[in-house]
C-alpha positions in Angstrom: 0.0 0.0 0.0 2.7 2.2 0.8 4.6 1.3 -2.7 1.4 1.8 -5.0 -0.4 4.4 -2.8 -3.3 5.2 -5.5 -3.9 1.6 -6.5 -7.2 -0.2 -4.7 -5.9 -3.8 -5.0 -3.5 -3.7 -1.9 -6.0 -2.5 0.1 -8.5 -5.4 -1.2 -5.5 -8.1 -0.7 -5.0 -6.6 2.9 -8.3 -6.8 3.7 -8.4 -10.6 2.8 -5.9 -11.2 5.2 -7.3 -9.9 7.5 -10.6 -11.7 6.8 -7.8 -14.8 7.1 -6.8 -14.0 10.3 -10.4 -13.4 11.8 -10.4 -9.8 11.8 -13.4 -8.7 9.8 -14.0 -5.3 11.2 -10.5 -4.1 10.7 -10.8 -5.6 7.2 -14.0 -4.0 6.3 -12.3 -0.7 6.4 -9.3 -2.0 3.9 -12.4 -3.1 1.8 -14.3 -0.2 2.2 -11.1 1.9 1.2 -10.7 -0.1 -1.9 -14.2 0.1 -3.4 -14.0 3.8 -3.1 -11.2 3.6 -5.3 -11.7 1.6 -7.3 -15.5 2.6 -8.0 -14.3 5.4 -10.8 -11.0 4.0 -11.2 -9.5 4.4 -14.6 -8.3 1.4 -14.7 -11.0 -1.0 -16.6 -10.1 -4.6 -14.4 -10.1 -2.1 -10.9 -13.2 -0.6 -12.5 -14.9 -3.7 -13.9 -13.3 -6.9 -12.3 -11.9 -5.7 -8.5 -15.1 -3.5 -7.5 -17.3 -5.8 -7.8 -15.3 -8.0 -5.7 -14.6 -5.7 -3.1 -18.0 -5.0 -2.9 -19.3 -8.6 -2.6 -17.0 -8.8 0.1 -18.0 -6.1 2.3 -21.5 -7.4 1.5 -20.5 -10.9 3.0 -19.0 -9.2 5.9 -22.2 -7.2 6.9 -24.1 -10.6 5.9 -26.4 -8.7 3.3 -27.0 -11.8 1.4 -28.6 -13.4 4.4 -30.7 -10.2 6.1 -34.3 -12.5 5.0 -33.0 -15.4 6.2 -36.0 -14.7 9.0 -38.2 -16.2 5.7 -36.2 -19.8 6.3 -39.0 -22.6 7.1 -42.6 -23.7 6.0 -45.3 -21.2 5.6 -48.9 -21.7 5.6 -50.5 -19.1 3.2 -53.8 -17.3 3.5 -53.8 -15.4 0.9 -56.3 -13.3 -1.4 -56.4 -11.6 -4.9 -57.6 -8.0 -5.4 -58.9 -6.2 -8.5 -59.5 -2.8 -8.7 -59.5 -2.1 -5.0 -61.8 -5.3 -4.5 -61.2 -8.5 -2.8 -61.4 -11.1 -6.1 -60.2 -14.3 -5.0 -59.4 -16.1 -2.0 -56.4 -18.9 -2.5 -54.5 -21.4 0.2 -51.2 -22.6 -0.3 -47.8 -23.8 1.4 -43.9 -22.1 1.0 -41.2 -24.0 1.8 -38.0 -21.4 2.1 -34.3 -22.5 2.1 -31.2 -20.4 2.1 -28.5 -22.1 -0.5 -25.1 -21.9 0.8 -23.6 -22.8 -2.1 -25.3 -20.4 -4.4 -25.6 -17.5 -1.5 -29.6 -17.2 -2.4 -32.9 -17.7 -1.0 -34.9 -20.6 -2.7 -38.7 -20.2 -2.4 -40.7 -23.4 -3.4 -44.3 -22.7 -3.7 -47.2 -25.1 -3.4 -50.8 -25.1 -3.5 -53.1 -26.5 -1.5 -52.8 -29.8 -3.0 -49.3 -29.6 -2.5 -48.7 -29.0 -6.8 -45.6 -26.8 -7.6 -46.5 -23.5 -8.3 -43.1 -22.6 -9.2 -39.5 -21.7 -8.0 -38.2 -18.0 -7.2 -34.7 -17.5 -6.4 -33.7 -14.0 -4.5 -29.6 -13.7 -5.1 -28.6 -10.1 -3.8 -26.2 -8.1 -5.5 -23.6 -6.2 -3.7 -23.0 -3.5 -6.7 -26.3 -2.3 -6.8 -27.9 -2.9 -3.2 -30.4 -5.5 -4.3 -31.7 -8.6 -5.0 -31.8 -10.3 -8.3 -34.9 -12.5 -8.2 -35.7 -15.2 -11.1 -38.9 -16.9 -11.1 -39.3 -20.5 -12.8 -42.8 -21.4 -13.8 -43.9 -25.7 -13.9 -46.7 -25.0 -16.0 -45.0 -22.5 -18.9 -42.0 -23.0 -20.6 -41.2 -18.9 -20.7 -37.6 -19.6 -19.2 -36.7 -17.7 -16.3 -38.8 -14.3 -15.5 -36.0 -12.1 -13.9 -36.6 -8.6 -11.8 -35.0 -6.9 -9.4 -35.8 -5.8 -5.8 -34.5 -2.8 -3.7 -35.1 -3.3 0.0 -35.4 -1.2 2.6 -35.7 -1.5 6.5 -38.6 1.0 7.5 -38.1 -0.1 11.6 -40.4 -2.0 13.2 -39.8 -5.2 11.6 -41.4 -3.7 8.9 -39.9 -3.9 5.3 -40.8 -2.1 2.1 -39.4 -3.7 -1.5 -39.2 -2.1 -5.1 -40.0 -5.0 -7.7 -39.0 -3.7 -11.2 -39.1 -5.7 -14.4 -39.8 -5.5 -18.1 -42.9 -7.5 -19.3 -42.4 -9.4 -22.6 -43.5 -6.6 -24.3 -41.4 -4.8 -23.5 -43.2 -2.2 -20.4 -41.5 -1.6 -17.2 -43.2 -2.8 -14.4 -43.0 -1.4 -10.8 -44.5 -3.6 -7.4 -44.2 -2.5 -3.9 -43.9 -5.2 -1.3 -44.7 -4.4 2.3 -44.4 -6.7 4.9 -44.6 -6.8 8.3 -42.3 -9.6 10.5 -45.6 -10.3 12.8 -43.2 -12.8 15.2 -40.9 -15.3 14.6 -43.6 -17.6 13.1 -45.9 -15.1 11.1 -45.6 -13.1 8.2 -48.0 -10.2 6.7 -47.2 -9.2 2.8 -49.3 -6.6 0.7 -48.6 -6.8 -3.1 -49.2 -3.3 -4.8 -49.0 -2.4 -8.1 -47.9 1.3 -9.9 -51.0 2.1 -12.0 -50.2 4.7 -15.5 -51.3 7.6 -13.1 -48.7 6.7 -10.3 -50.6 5.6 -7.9 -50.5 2.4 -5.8 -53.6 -0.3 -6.0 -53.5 -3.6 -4.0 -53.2 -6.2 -6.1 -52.4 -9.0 -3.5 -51.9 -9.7 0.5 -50.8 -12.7 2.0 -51.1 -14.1 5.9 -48.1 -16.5 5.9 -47.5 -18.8 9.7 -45.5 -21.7 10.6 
């Protein structure tokens, strides 16, 4: 560091040895220090490659990747369908929720009340841009994986408010806010609402989910 002063990747490298050595508060600083860096960096691989990195790991370090791992278990679901304003439907259903070590993601496996896959949605979060990726695979359409993205944020409480974007096939971008409320340990409440052409926000869906 004291050789190549204005290069990020001795700072990174530090702060890996220092995760090595169990000191991840002192290395969060060295990380922090070299994502600042390298976040304009004129360098392409500190801009590109090293960032990113750095970031992930300052992510790890402040366990972003597992800050819903609250959601782990099996849910009952209670949950009803809304059209314009207007309870529509009423449906039951199951989630069973695993966090994937391997992958760093949340796996949601949803079932109906017949216990029939309903599909698969993955939430990976990514460190760059504060998020989670989320890809949703479908057992009754072969329409490959339907990606978006989700911005989270805590609003105290144990309450939690999420920004859903993503493109439909047609090419229209889509906005959904989630809100949901950590009841206890063992119960979940989470209001689906959807951005109408005038801006506003109209339920859509609500779910009651217990162990």
């Amino acid at each position: 560091m004291e050789e190549y002063p204005k290069a990020a990747n001795p700072y990174d490298s530090y702060g890996d040895y220092l995760v090595a050595k169990g000191n991840e508060k002192e290395a969060r600083e060295y990380f922090k220090k070299s994502a600042e860096m390298s976040k304009d960096s004129k360098d392409d691989w500190e801009k590109n490659t090293l960032h990113p990195q750095t970031k992930s790991k300052i992510a790890k370090i402040d366990k972003k990747d597992k800050q819903l791992n609250f959601l782990v278990g099996d849910w009952n679901i209670d949950a009803k369908g809304y059209q314009d304003g207007k309870e529509a439907a009423q449906m039951k259903g199951n989630d069973k929720v695993e966090y994937d070590e391997n992958a760093n993601a949340l796996i949601f496996h949803h079932f109906d009340d017949q216990q029939n896959s309903e599909g698969m949605r993955i939430l990976a979060y990514d460190a760059v841009d504060d998020e989670f990726d989320v890809a949703y695979l479908s057992p009754s359409s072969l329409q490959g994986i339907q990606m978006s993205s989700m911005k989270m944020k805590n609003v105290g409480k144990n309450k939690y408010e999420f920004m859903d974007r993503y493109t439909t096939r047609n090419g229209k971008e889509m906005t959904m806010k989630h809100e949901m409320e950590r009841v206890s340990d063992n119960e979940i409440k989470w209001v689906i609402f959807e951005k109408t052409d005038e801006g506003s926000w109209q339920k859509v869906y609500a779910m009651d989910m217990k162990k």
